[in-house]
KOLZA-812244 format. One record per residue (C-alpha): residue number from 1; residue in one letter; x, y, z. Coordinates in steps of 0.001 Angstrom, whole numbers. Layout:
{NUM; a; {X; Y; Z}} ...
***
This chain:
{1; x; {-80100; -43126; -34167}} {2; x; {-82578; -40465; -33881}} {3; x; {-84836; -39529; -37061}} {4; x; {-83151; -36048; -37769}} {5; x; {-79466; -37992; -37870}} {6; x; {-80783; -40449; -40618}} {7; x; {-82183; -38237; -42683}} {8; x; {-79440; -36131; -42422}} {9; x; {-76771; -38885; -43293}} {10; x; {-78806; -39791; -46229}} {11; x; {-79571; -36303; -47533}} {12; x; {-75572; -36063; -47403}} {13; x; {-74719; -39017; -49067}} {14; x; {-77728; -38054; -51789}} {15; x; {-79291; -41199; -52428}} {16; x; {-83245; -41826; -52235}} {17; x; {-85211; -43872; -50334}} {18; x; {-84710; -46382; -52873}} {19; x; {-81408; -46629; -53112}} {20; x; {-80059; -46560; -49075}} {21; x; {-82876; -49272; -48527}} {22; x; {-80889; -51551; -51322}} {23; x; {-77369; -50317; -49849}} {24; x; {-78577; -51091; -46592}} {25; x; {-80731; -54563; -47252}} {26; x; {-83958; -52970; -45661}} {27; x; {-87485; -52337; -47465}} {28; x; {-88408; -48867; -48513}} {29; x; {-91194; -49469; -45742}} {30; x; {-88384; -49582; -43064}} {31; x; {-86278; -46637; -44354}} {32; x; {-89463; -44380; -44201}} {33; x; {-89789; -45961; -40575}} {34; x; {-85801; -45163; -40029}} {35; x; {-86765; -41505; -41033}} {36; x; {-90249; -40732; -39245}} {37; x; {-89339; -42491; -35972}} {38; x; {-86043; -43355; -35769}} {39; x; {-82882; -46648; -35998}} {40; x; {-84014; -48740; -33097}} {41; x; {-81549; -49122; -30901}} {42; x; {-80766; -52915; -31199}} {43; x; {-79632; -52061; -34839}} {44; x; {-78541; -48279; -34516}} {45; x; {-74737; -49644; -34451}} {46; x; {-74724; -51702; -37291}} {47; x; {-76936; -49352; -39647}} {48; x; {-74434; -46124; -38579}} {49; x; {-71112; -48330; -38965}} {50; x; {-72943; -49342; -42287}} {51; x; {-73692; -45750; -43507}} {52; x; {-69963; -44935; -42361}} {53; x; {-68597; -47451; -44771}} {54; x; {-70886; -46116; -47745}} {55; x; {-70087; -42179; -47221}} {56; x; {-66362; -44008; -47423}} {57; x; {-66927; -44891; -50519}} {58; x; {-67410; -48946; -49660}} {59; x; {-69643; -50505; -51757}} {60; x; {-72596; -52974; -50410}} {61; x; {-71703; -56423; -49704}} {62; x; {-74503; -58441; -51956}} {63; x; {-76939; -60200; -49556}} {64; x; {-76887; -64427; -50170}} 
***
């Protein structure tokens, strides 16, 4: 998932940095990774299927 395509999907869903690292399990560090350089590819699928449930309205599965 290229940079421009995850910044764009979070701009649309309008939640920070913050808040799609929590809804996503990842550390703010790797969201600002996600959005300078990039999903690598070994986890673009499951971070776009993830952001496809959330702009459905599918709330976060609690981590544990």
């Amino acid at each position: 998932m290229t940079p421009e395509a995850f910044r764009s999907t979070q701009e649309r869903l309008g939640l920070s940095g913050i808040q799609i690292g929590q809804a996503l399990g990842k550390s703010e560090d790797t969201i600002v990774r996600y959005r300078q350089t990039g999903v690598p590819e070994r986890e673009s699928r499951a971070i776009r299927l993830a952001l496809a449930a959330l702009a459905y309205g599918l709330p976060p599965v609690p981590a544990g």
